[in-house]
C-alpha positions as a printed Julia matrix, in Angstrom:
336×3 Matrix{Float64}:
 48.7   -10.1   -19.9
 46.72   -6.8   -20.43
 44.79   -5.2   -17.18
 41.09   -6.26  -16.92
 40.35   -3.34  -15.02
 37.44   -1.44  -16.5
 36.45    1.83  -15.02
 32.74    2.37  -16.2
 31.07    5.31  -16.0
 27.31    6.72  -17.76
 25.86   10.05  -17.79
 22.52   10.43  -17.01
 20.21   13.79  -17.76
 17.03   15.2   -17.06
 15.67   19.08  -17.98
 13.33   20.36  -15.64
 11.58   24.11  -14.54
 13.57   25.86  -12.36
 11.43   27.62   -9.36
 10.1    31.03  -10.06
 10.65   31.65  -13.08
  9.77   28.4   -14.76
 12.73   28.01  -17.23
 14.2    24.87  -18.43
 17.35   23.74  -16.74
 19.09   20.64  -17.55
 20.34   18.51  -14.8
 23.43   15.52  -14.72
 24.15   12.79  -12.78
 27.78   10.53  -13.46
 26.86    7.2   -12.63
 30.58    5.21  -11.63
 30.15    1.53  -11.0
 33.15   -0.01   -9.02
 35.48   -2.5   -11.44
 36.01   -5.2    -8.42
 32.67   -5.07   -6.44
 30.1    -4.01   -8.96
 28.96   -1.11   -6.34
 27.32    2.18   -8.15
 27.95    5.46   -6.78
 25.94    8.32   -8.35
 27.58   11.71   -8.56
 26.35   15.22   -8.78
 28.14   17.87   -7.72
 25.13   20.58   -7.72
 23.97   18.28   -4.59
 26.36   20.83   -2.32
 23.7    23.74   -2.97
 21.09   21.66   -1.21
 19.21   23.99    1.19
 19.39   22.44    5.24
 16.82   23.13    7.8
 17.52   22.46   11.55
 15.66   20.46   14.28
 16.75   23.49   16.97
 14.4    26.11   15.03
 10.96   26.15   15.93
  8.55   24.5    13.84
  6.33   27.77   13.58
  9.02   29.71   12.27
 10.71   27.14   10.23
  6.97   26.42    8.19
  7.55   30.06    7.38
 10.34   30.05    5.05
 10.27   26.2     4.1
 10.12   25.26    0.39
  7.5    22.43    0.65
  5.05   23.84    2.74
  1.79   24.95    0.79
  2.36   28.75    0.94
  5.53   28.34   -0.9
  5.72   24.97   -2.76
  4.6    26.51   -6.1
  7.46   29.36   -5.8
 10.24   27.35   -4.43
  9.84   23.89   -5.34
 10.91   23.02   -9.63
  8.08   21.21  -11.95
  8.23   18.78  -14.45
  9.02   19.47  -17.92
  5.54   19.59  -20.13
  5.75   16.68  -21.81
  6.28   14.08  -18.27
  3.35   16.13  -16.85
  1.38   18.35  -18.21
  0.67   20.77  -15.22
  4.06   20.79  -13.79
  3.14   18.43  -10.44
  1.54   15.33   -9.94
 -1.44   15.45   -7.3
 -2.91   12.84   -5.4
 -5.31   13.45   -2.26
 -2.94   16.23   -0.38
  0.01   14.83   -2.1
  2.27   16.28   -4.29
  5.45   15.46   -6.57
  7.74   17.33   -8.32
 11.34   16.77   -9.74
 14.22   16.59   -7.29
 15.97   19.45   -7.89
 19.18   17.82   -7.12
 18.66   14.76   -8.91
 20.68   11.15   -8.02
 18.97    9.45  -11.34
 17.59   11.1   -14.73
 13.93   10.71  -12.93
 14.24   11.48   -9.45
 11.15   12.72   -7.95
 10.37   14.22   -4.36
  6.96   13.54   -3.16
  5.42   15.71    0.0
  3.05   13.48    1.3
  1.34   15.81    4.1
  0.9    19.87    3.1
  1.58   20.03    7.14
  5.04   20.79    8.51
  4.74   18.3    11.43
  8.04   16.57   12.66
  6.84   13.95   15.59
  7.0    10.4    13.48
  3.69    9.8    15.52
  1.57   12.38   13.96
  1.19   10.87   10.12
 -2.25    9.7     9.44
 -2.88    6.2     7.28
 -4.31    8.65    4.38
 -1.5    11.02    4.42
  0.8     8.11    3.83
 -1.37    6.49    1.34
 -2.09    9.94   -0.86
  2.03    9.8    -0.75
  2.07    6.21   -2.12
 -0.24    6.71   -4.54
  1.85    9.96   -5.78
  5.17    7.82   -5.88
  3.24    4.92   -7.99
  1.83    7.8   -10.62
  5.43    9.23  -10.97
  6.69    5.86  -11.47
  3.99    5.0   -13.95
  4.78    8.26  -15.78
  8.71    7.12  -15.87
  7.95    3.74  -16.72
  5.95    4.71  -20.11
  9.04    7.17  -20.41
 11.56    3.97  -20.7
 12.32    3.66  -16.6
 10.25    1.29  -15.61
 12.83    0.35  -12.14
 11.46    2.6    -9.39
 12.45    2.58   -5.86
 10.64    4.55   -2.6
 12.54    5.91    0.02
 12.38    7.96    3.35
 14.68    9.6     4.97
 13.11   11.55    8.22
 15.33   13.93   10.08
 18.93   15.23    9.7
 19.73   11.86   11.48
 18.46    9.69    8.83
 20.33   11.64    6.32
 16.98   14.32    5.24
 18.17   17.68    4.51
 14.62   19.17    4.32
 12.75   18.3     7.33
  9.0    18.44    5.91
  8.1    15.25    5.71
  8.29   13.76    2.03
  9.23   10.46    0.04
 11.56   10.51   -2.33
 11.41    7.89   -5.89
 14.14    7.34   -7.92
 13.46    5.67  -11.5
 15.66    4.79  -13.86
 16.69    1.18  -16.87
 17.75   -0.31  -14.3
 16.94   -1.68  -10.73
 19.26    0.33   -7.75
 21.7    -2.11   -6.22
 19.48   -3.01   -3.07
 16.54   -4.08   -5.45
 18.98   -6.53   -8.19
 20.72   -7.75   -5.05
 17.35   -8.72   -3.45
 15.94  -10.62   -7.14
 19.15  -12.6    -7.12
 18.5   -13.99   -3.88
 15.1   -14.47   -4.15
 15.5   -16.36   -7.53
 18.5   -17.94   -5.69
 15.94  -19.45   -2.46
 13.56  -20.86   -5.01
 15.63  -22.51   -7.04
 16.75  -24.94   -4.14
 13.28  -26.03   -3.19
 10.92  -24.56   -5.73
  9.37  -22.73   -3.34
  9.43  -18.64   -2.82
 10.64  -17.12    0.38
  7.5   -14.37    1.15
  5.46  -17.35    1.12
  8.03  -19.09    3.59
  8.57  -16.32    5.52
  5.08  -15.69    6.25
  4.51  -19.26    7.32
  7.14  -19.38    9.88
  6.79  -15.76   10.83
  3.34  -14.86   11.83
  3.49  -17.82   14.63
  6.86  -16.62   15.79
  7.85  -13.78   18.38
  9.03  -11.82   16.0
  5.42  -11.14   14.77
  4.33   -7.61   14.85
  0.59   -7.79   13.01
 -1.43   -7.39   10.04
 -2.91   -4.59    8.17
 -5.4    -4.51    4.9
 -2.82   -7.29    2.62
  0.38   -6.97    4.68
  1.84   -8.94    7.51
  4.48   -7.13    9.47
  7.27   -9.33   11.17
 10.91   -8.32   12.78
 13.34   -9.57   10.46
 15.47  -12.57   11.97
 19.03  -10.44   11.49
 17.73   -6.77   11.42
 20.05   -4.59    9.21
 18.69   -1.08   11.43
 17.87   -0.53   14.84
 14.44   -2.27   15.47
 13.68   -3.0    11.58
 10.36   -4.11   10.69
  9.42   -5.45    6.95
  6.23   -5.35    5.77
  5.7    -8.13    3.3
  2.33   -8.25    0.78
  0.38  -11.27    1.04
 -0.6   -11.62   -2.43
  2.23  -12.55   -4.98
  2.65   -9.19   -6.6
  5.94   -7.15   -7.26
  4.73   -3.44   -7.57
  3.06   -0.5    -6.43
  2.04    0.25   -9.68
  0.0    -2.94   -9.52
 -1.39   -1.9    -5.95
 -4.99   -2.02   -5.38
 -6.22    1.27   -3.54
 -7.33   -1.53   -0.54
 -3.58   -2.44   -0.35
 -2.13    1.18   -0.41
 -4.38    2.02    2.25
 -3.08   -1.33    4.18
  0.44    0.1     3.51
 -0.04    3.12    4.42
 -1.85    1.93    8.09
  0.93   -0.37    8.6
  3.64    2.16    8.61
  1.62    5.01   10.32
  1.27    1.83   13.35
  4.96    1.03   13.53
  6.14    4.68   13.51
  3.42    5.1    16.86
  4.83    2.31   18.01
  8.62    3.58   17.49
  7.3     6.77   19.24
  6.64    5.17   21.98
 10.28    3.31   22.15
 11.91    6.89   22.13
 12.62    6.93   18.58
 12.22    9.93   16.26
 14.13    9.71   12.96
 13.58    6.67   10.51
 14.81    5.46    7.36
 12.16    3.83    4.91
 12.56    1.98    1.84
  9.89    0.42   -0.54
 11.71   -2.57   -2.49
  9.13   -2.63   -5.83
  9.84   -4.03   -9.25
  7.98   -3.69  -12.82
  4.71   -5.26  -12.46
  5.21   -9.34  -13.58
  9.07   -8.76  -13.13
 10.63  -11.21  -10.99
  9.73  -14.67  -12.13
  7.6   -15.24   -9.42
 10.3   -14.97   -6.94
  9.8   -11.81   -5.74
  7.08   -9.66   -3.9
  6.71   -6.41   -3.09
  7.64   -5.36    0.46
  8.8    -2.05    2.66
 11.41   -2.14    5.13
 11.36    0.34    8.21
 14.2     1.36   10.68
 14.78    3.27   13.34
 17.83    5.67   13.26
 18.88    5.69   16.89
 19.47    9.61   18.71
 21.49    8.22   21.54
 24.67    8.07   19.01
 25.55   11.0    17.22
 25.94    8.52   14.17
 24.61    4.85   13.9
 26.33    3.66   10.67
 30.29    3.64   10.98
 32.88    1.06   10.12
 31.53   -2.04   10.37
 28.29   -0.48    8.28
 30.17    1.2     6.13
 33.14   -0.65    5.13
 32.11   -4.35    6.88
 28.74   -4.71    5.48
 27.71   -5.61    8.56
 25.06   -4.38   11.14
 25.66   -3.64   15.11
 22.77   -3.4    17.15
 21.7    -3.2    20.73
 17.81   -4.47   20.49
 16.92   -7.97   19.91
 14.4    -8.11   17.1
 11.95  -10.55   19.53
 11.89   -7.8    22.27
 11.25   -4.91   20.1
  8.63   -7.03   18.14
  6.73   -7.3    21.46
  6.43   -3.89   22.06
  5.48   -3.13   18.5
  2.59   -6.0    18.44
  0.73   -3.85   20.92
 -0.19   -0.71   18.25
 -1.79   -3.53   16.23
């Protein structure tokens, strides 16, 4: 009988204009997907160049030579080719885009959200967050009418969360297809509704916003502790209306958004955290046959470890924790 084994693999490139001196430079990523499990891994070996800045240096003198601070962002940071965007960056509010220069996906986009080179989690105001938002969904738009229309948001805040630029920014990956998380999330969602006809958000939100794992409401989201948290006190915020995308988001919402997570990261401030790990889970506008909505998921990456993701993470696709998601809820409720 002949092997069934399959080893896939895509290529996937982008051009974009190298800092300074504005040339074109082409950019790959190898895209692998695992023959048994289906997994993707996404390769690129220019990722190794990636400049590192360090918590120890002092934020003063680390603004002074950092790449996405406003002095130096239009020197040191690459643009888009002409014809995604016309004047290099997208601009929203105090926002700004521009092209990951060490690209995971043919349209991988890094978006500073603040022009300030502030650390403390606590510090991000509801508009800084929202101007970042509205950035991501504009870059996304752009790569949707570009044949990408899969986007996902993420955060990664600190050299503990896995940032290796410490200026706060969001990151958006687009691509033909949804990352792993998001197609794994539409199968179960199409999966709950098909036993009862009814979707989960709408369940969830029943059950939730009476429970103790409650944690409040801002303009169209309700916040809630997930039952089993997959981070260290993990809180999803889920949109009320049945709608699957930020590109669909009403300004009212972004702003609602935007105020939930600057509330939860006070609140995480005042639990002793300092690093998170955000991720936006957002389809297509319409995609999803009703099954799925648009929500963000927050966690806190724990400093008491020097790592909080090891075997069992890794390798047992499974979670260990050491807060229970009612206590933590509790203390959260109280910065609503």
């Amino acid at each position: 009988m002949p092997s069934l084994l399959r080893l896939e693999r895509h290529t996937e490139r982008s051009e974009i204009r190298i800092p300074g001196t504005g040339a074109a430079a082409p950019c790959e990523v190898e895209v692998r997907t695992d023959p048994l499990t289906g997994a993707v891994a996404r390769i690129n070996r220019a990722r190794q160049g990636r400049p590192r800045q360090h918590e120890a240096m002092p934020v003063p003198e680390a603004a002074k030579g950092c790449p996405f601070c406003p002095e130096n962002l239009e020197i040191s940071t690459p643009a888009f080719a002409p014809d995604f965007c016309q004047s290099g960056r997208i601009r929203v509010g105090r926002a700004v885009a521009f092209p990951n220069m060490y690209p995971l996906s043919s349209m991988h986009s890094v978006v500073v959200f603040t022009p300030e080179h502030k650390l403390g989690i606590n510090a991000y105001s509801p508009e800084e967050f929202a101007d970042g938002i509205a950035a991501s969904a504009a870059f996304a738009r752009a790569a949707d009418e570009r044949g990408c229309p899969f986007h996902f948001l993420g955060w990664n805040h600190l050299g503990q969360a896995g940032a290796s630029i410490l200026h706060p920014h969001f990151q958006v990956i687009a691509g033909k297809s949804p990352v792993s998380s998001l197609k794994e999330c539409l199968a179960s969602c199409i999966s709950y509704r098909a036993k009862g006809s009814r979707s989960f958000w709408d369940d969830l939100l029943e059950s939730e916003v009476s429970s103790p794992r409650y944690v409040g409401k801002t303009r169209g989201f309700t916040w809630v502790a997930p039952w089993a948290p997959t981070g260290a006190c993990e809180v999803i915020g889920v949109l009320e209306e049945d709608s699957t995308s930020l590109l669909g988001l009403e300004r009212e919402s972004v702003l609602g958004l935007a105020e939930g997570i600057s509330r939860i990261l006070r609140g995480y401030w005042a639990l002793g955290i300092r690093s998170v790990t955000m991720g936006v889970f957002s389809l297509p506008p319409g995609h999803g046959d009703g099954a799925f909505r648009l929500h963000a998921r927050i966690m806190g990456r724990s400093r008491r470890i020097g790592c909080d993701r090891a075997f069992l993470e890794l390798y047992g696709s499974e979670v260990g924790l050491t807060e229970f998601p009612e206590e933590y809820a509790a203390a959260l409720r109280g910065f609503f």
